[in-house]
C-alpha positions as CSV (number, residue, x, y, z in Angstrom):
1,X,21.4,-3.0,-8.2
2,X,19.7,-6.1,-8.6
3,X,15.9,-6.5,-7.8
4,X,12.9,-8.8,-8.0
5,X,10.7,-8.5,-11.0
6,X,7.4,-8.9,-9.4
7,X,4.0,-7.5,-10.8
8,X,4.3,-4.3,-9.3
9,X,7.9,-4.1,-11.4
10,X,5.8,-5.2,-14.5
11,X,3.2,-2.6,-14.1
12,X,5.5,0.5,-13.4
13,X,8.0,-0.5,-16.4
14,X,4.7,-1.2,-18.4
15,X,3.6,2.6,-17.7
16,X,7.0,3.7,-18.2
17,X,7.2,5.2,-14.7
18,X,10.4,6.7,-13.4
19,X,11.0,4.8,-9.7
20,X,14.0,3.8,-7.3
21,X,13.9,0.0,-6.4
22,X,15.1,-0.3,-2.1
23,X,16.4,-3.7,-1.1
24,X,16.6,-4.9,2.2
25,X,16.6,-7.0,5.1
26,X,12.6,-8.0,6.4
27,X,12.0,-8.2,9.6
28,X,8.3,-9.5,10.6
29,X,6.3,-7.6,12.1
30,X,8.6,-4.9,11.1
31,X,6.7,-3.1,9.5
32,X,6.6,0.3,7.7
33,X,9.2,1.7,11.0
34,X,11.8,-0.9,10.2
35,X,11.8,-0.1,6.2
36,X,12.2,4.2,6.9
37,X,15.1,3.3,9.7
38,X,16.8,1.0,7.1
39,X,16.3,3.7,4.0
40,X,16.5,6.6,6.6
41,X,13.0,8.0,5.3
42,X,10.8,9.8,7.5
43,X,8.1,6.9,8.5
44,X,5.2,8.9,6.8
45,X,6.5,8.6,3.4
46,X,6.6,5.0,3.7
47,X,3.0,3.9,2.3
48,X,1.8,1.0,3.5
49,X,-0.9,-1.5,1.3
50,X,-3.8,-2.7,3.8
51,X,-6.2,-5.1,2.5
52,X,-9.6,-4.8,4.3
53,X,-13.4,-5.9,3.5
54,X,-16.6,-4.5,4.3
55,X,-19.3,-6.7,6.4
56,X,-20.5,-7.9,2.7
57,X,-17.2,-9.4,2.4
58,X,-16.4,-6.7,-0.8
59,X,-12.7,-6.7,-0.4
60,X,-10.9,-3.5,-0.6
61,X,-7.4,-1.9,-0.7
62,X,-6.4,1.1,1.7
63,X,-3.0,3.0,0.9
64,X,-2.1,4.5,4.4
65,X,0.8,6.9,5.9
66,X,2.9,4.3,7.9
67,X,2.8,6.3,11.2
68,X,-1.1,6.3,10.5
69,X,-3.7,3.7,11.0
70,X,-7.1,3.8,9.3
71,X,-10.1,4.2,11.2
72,X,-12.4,1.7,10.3
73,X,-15.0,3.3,11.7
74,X,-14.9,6.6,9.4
75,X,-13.8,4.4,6.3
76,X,-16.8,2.2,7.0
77,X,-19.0,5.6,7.4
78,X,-17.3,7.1,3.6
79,X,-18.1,4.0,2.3
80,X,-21.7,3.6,3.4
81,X,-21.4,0.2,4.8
82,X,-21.9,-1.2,8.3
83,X,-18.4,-2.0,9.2
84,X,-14.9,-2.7,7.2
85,X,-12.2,-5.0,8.7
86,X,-8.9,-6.1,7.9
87,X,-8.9,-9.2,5.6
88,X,-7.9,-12.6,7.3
89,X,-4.2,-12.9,6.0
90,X,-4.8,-15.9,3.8
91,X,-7.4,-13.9,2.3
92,X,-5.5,-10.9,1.8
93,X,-2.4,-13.1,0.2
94,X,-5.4,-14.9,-2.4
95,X,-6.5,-11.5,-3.2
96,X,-3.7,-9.7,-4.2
97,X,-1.4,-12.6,-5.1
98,X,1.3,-11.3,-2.4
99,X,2.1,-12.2,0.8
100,X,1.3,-10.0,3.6
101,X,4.4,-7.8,4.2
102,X,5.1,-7.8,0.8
103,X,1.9,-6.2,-0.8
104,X,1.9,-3.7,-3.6
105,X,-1.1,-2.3,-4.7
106,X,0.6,-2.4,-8.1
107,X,-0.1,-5.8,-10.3
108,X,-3.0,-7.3,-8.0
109,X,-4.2,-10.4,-9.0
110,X,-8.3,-9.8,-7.8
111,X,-9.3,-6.0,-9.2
112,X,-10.6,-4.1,-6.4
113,X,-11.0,-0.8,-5.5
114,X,-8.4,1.5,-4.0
115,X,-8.6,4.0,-1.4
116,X,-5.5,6.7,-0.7
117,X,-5.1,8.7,2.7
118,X,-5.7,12.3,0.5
119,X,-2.1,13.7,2.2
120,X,0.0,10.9,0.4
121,X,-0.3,13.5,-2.3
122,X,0.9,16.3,-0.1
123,X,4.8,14.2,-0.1
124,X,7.3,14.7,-2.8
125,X,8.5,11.4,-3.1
126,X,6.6,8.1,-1.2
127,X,8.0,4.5,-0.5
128,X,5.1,1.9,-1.5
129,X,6.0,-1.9,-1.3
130,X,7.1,-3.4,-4.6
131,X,5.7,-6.8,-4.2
132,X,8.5,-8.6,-2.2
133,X,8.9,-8.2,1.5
134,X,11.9,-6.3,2.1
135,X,11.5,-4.2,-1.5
136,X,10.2,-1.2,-1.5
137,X,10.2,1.1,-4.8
138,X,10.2,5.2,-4.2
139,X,8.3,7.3,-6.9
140,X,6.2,10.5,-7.4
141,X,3.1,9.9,-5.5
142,X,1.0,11.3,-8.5
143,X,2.1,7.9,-10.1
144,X,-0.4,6.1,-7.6
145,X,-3.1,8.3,-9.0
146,X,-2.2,8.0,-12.9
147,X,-1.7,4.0,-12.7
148,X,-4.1,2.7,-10.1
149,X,-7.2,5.5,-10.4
150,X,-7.3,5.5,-6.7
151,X,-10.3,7.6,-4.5
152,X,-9.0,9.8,-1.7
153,X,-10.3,9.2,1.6
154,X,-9.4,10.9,4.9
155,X,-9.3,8.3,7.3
156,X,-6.2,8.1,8.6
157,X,-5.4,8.6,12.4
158,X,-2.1,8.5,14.6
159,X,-1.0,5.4,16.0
């Protein structure tokens, strides 16, 4: 099957890691429900990338569940700062060098750190975004934790 070589492609060949490229129709504002109806994955092996910055304007990256949101109130609290926000979208696009909808946290262009919901690591198998909207890639989750040296956090809660 045929699939864009993005960054995120570079980095997982690069590190010689074993993953499953997914190809398919985006929908905006789809979001992480759209891409497990279309692959018929449960929704909370779908990982989303979110892109948020502290009230210093440090950006960061949160790896979430997709049927989870992250509570910016206990991330801000883990992190010691006043308050965290999602980047402005143009922000988040500069930053990573992706456009919202298609960001991996694979192959970002600014080096920040990462932050993964702890039970990510509970799944078998997780679909991240591969740096395109409408491509996901599926892999071992411990791959997130080998390539990207991610910090678990527990700050996810249901939509």
């Amino acid at each position: 099957m045929d699939y864009p070589i993005t960054p995120a492609i570079r980095v997982l060949r690069e590190k010689k890691v074993e993953f499953t490229a997914h190809v398919f129709d985006y929908v905006e504002k789809g979001g992480t429900k759209h891409s497990a109806e279309v692959l018929q994955v449960d929704e909370h092996s779908v990982v989303k990338t979110l892109v948020f910055e502290t009230n210093e304007k440090k950006p960061l990256i949160v790896l979430q569940h997709g049927d989870l949101q992250v509570s910016t109130k206990n991330l801000a609290r883990y992190l010691g700062v006043k308050t965290v926000s999602p980047a402005a979208l143009e922000k988040a696009n500069k930053l990573t060098g992706y456009l919202v909808g298609g960001t991996s946290p694979l192959g970002v262009k600014t080096k920040m750190p990462i932050f993964a919901e702890k039970t990510i690591f509970d799944l078998s198998r997780i679909f991240i975004n591969g740096g395109k909207r409408g491509f996901l890639v599926s892999l071992a989750p411990d791959v997130l934790r080998e390539v990207l040296m991610v910090e678990l956090v527990e700050v996810g809660v249901r939509i």
